[in-house]
C-alpha positions in Angstrom: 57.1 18.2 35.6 56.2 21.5 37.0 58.3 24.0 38.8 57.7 22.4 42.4 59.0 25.6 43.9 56.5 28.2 42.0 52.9 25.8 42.7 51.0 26.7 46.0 49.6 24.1 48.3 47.0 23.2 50.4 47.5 21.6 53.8 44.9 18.9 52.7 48.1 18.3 50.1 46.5 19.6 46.9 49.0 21.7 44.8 47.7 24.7 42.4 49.6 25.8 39.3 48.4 29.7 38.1 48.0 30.9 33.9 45.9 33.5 34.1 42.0 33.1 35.6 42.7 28.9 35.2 44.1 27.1 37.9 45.6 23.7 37.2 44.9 21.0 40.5 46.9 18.1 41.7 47.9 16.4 44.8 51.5 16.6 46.1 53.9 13.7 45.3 53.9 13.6 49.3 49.9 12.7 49.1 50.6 9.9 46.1 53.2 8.0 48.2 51.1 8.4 51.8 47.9 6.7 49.3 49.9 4.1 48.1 49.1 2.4 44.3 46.6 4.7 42.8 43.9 2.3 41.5 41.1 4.9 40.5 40.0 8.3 40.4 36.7 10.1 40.3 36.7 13.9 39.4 34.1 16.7 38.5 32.6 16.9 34.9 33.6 20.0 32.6 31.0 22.8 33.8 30.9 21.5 37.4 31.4 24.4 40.2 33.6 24.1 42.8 34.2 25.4 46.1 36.7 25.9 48.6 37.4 23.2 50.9 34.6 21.0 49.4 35.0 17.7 48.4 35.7 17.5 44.6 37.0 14.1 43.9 37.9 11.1 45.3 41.2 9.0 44.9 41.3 5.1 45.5 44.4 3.7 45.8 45.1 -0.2 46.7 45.1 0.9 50.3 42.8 3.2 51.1 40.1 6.2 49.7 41.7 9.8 49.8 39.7 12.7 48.9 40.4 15.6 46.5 39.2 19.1 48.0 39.0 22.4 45.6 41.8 24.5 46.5 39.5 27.5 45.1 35.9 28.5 44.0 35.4 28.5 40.3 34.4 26.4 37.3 35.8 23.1 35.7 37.0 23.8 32.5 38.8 20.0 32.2 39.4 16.7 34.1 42.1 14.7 33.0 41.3 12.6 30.9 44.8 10.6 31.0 44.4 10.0 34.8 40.7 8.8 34.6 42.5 6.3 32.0 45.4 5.3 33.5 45.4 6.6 37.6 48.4 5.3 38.4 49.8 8.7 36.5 49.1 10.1 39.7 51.8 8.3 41.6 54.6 8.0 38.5 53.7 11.9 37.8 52.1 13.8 40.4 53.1 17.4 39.6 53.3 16.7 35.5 51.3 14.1 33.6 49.2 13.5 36.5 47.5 16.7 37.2 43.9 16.2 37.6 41.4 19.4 37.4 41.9 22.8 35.5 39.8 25.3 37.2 38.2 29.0 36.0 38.4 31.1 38.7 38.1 34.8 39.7 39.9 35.4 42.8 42.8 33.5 44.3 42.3 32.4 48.3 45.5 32.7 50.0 47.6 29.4 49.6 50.9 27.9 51.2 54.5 29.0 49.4 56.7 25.8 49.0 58.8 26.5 51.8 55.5 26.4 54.2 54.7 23.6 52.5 57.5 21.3 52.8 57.6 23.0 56.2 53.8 21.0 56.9 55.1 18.0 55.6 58.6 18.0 57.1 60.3 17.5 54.4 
């Protein structure tokens, strides 16, 4: 599980973990429990572009259809192949295991610290 406390967020409840020009993506273990029993997931291919505040995925849960927005501009470099395969990762593991995009990018937009995070979701 990743550092909760040193990921960025979005307020459409994407979190962004930084190495370098790659940006891992997820969705906040906030976002999992509001979907419900992740049933399936639909994310970019390897070489797709992406751009902020589009729509890059979509999450299907027994309850409803959530979408995944990019968090940044930039390329694909990998979809997670584990959460294509088994989506209920994303509720069991949201910030480890079930992370779903890994981004190239070349300039980071400005993003919410934990604190203004948690502060959103009042928690």
């Amino acid at each position: 599980m990743a550092d909760t406390t040193a990921l960025r967020y979005t307020e459409q409840h994407e979190w962004v973990l930084v190495e370098g020009e790659i940006a891992t993506i997820g969705i906040t273990a906030y976002a999992a429990d509001k979907l419900g029993d992740v049933v399936f997931v639909d994310l970019p291919a390897e070489g797709a572009t992406v751009a902020q505040g589009k729509v890059v995925g979509e999450i299907e849960s027994t309850k409803s259809v959530g979408e995944v927005f990019a968090p940044l501009d930039g390329t694909v470099t990998e979809a997670n192949q584990a959460v294509l395969d088994a989506p209920e990762l994303v509720n069991s593991d949201p910030f480890g295991e079930g992370w779903l995009l890994k981004v190239r990018f070349e300039s980071l937009p400005t993003l919410l610290s934990f604190d203004e995070y948690s502060a959103l979701v009042g928690e």
